[in-house]
C-alpha angles and dihedrals in degrees: 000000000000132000086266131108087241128074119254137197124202109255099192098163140045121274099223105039114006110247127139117261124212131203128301101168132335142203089041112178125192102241088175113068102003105251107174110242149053120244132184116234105211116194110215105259081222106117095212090037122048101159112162125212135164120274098221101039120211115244100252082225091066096047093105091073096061095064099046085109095032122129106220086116103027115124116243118267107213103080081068102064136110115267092254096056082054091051099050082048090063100046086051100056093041075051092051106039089054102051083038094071090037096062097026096246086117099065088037087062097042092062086043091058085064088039087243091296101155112190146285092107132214142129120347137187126186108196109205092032100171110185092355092240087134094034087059084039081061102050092041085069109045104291127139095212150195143170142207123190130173089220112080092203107042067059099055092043082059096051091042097055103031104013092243132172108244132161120210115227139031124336096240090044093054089050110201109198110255122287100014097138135067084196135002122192132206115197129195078323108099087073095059095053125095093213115034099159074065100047093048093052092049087050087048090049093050093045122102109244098275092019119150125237122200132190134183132198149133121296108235082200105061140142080238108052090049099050094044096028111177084019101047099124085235100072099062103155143207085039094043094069098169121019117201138217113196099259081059095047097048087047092054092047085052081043090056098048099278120146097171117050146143135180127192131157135237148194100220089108096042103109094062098044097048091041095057084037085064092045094061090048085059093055082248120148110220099255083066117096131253122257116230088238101053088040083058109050084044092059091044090049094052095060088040087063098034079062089047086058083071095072099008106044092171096066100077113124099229114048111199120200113207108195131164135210 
């Protein structure tokens, strides 16, 4: 058991092939959202594998606890700033657009906003919806579309604001028949889940034949991670049980019946990763805002990266993995 208000197992060896993992970092504390505790992160010591996971493990069955001071159905706080705030916001996305397509992030980000997802359209599910913008996004653009998320209210948000059809719970326990979806996505969730080889297989059942299957999640790998280490925002523990690199993520979705599959990183998400990795530098929970400063070496550090994909293009700080049933 650790020092934490939730109960802990010892996780010793590596989910997906058994090797022993040693230490990355320890003592990890979540500076975000407050969580009591401290947890180690171990990497796998196999070379073609690499996989990360929490030593002690949370009980899935204390999980709950983790998120009481999450942000999946706050409102967003921008419409409550001061009019200067507003103001600088405004000079900074005319700034942005503009060196975005410059430089071709923009339209980088613009496919990422769909999750890669080229017609034709058809039936989609994102499991872990949140507050259903994408899921609207979706729909906006052709989409027949559907959500699931374990937080009854961050579903109820989504049905409040777009009308949109969300069950509440996991995806097994909410049991959709074989081949419903053209497409399910999986964003910045898999890392959350204590059995992802479960959770991908699920996902495969539910898919159509030739259905696509598309998940997001922090690169364990990243420029950012390596250059923040224990405060790099991907780490969050204790919510972020398993962390991924792209050979592991290519071997969980063989591990849950896939047969076609890539991975690649971007940088499309960088901004926000590297700008709440700051924040913890700075000893600042996520609910505080976010110094100019700060903002501004996060946004200059996003195109600096976007540039490093050139020669490194595993240092991205989201990995996406595209497979197919």
């Amino acid at each position: 058991m650790g020092d934490s208000l939730l109960r802990t197992h010892p996780q010793p060896t590596c989910l997906l092939c058994g090797s022993a993992g040693s230490i990355t970092h320890s003592q990890l504390q979540d500076q975000l959202f407050g969580v009591a505790g401290s947890w180690g992160l171990k990497t796998c010591e196999n070379p073609s594998c690499g996989l990360a996971w929490l030593d002690p493990m949370p009980l899935t069955e204390d999980l709950a606890l983790a998120y009481q001071q999450y942000y999946t159905h706050t409102a967003d706080t921008q419409s409550h700033a001061s009019f200067w705030k507003h103001l600088d916001y405004k000079i900074y996305r005319r700034l942005n657009r503009l060196l975005g397509k410059l430089t071709g992030l923009h339209a980088q980000q613009q496919r990422a906003a769909h999750l890669f997802l080229e017609p034709p359209h058809g039936k989609l599910l994102d499991v872990g919806c949140g507050n259903g913008r994408f899921l609207q996004r979706m729909r906006v653009v052709g989409w027949d579309v559907e959500g699931t998320d374990f937080d009854p209210k961050a579903a109820a948000a989504a049905h409040a604001e777009h009308r949109l059809t969300v069950r509440v719970g996991d995806l097994a326990s909410i049991a959709y028949p074989d081949a419903q979806f053209d497409a399910v996505t999986l964003q910045h969730l898999i890392e959350h889940v204590p059995d992802p080889v479960a959770l991908l297989q699920e996902c495969r059942r539910i898919l159509k034949p030739q259905g696509r299957l598309v998940v997001v999640t922090p690169n364990l790998q990243s420029w950012g991670h390596r250059h923040f280490a224990a405060a790099w925002r991907g780490l969050e523990a204790p919510r972020h049980l398993y962390l991924y690199a792209p050979q592991n993520l290519q071997n969980l979705a063989a591990r849950a019946g896939f047969t076609q599959y890539q991975t690649f990183t971007t940088a499309t998400g960088a901004e926000y990763i590297l700008g709440d990795s700051f924040k913890i530098l700075a000893g600042l929970n996520h609910h505080s805002p976010t110094h100019s400063h700060l903002f501004s070496k996060a946004w200059l550090l996003q195109y600096y990266e976007y540039w490093l994909l050139r020669k490194h293009p595993e240092l991205g700080e989201e990995l996406f993995l595209m497979a197919q049933k």
